[in-house]
C-alpha positions as CSV (number, residue, x, y, z in Angstrom):
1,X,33.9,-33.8,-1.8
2,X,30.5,-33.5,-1.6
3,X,30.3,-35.5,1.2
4,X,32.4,-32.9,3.1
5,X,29.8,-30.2,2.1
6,X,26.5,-31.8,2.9
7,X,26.1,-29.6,5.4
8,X,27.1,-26.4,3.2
9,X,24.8,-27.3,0.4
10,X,21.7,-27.9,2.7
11,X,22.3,-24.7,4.8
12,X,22.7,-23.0,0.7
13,X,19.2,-25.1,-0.2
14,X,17.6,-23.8,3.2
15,X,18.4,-20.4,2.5
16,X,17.5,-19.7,-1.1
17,X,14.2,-21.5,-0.3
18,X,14.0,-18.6,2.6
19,X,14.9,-16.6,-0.3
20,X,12.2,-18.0,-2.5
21,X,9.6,-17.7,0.3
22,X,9.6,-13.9,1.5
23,X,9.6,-12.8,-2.3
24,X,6.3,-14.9,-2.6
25,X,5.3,-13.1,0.4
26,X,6.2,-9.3,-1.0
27,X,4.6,-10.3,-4.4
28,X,1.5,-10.7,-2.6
29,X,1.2,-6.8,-0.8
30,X,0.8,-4.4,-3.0
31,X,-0.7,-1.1,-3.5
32,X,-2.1,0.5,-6.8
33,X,-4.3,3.5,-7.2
34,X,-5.3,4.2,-10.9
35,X,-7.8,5.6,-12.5
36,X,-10.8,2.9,-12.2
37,X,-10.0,1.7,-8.8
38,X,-7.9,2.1,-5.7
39,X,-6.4,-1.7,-4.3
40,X,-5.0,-2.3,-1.3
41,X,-4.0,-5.8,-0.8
42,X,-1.9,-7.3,1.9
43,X,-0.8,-10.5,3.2
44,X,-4.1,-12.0,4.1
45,X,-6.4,-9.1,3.5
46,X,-7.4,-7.2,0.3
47,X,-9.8,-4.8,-0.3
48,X,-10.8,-2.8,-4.1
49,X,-12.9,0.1,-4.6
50,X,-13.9,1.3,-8.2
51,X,-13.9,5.3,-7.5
52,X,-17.9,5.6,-8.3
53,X,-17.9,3.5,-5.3
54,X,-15.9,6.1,-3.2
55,X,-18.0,8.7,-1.5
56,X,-14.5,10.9,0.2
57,X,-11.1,10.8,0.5
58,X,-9.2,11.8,3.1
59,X,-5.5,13.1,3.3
60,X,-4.9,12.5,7.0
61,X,-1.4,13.7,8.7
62,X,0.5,14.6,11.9
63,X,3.9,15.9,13.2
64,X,6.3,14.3,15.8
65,X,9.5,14.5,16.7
66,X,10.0,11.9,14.1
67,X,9.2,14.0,11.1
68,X,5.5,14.0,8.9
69,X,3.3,10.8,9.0
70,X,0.6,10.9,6.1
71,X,-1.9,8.5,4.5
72,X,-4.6,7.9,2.3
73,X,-8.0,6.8,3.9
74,X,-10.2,6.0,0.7
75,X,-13.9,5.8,2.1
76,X,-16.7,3.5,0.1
77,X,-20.1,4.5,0.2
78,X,-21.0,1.6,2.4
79,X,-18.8,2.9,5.3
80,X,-15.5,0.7,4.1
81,X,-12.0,2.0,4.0
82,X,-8.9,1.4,2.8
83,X,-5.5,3.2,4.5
84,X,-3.1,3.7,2.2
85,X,0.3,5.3,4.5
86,X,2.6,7.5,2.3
87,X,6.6,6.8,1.9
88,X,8.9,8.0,0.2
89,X,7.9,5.8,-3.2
90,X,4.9,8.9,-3.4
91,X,6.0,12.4,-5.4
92,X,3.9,15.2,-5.1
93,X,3.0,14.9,-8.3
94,X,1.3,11.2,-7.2
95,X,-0.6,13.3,-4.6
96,X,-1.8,15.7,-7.5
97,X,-2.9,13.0,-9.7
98,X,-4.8,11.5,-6.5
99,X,-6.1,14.6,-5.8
100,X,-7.5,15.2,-9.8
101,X,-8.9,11.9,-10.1
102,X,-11.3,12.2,-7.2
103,X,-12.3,15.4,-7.9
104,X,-12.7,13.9,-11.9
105,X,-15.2,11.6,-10.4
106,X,-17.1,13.5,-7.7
107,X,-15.7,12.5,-5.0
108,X,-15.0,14.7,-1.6
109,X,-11.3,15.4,-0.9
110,X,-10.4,16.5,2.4
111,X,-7.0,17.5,3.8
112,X,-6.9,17.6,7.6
113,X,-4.8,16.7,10.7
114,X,-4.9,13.3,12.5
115,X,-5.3,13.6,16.3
């Protein structure tokens, strides 16, 4: 019998090692903003800023066709960023708990419309 399968059993190995391989991949982008420091870390790139290093923070936006596109650009004193886009995983109430803890810490927050 499992002679007649070989080829069912390695197409089933192949694909839960695909399986295996893109949840790696997802574990390792991911997006946090908390109270001591925004991260942004992606597939081969990650950047971290503790909010004393932030000098401003925009909320940047536009409207097409499509609907609203927002995002996050959190700017370091030394002239880095980090974009954070909004989905639907953000509530308003995220955006209002962004919002108080830059102003907690002194940081510029500016609303304004992308070109």
């Amino acid at each position: 019998m499992i002679k007649q399968n070989k080829f069912t059993y390695s197409l089933l190995i192949v694909f839960i090692a695909c399986g295996i391989f893109v949840f790696y991949l997802s574990v390792l982008s991911y997006t946090y903003i908390g109270k001591e420091k925004v991260v942004s870390h992606n597939l081969f790139d990650g950047k971290s800023f503790q909010w004393t290093e932030i000098k401003e923070v925009a909320l940047e936006y536009y409207v097409d066709d499509t609907g609203k596109y927002e995002e996050y650009n959190f700017i370091s004193k030394d002239g880095n960023s980090i974009r954070i886009p909004l989905n639907d995983h953000f509530l308003q109430e995220d955006k209002s708990e962004i919002y108080r803890i830059a102003r907690q810490n002194n940081v510029l927050f500016i609303e304004q419309e992308k070109n």
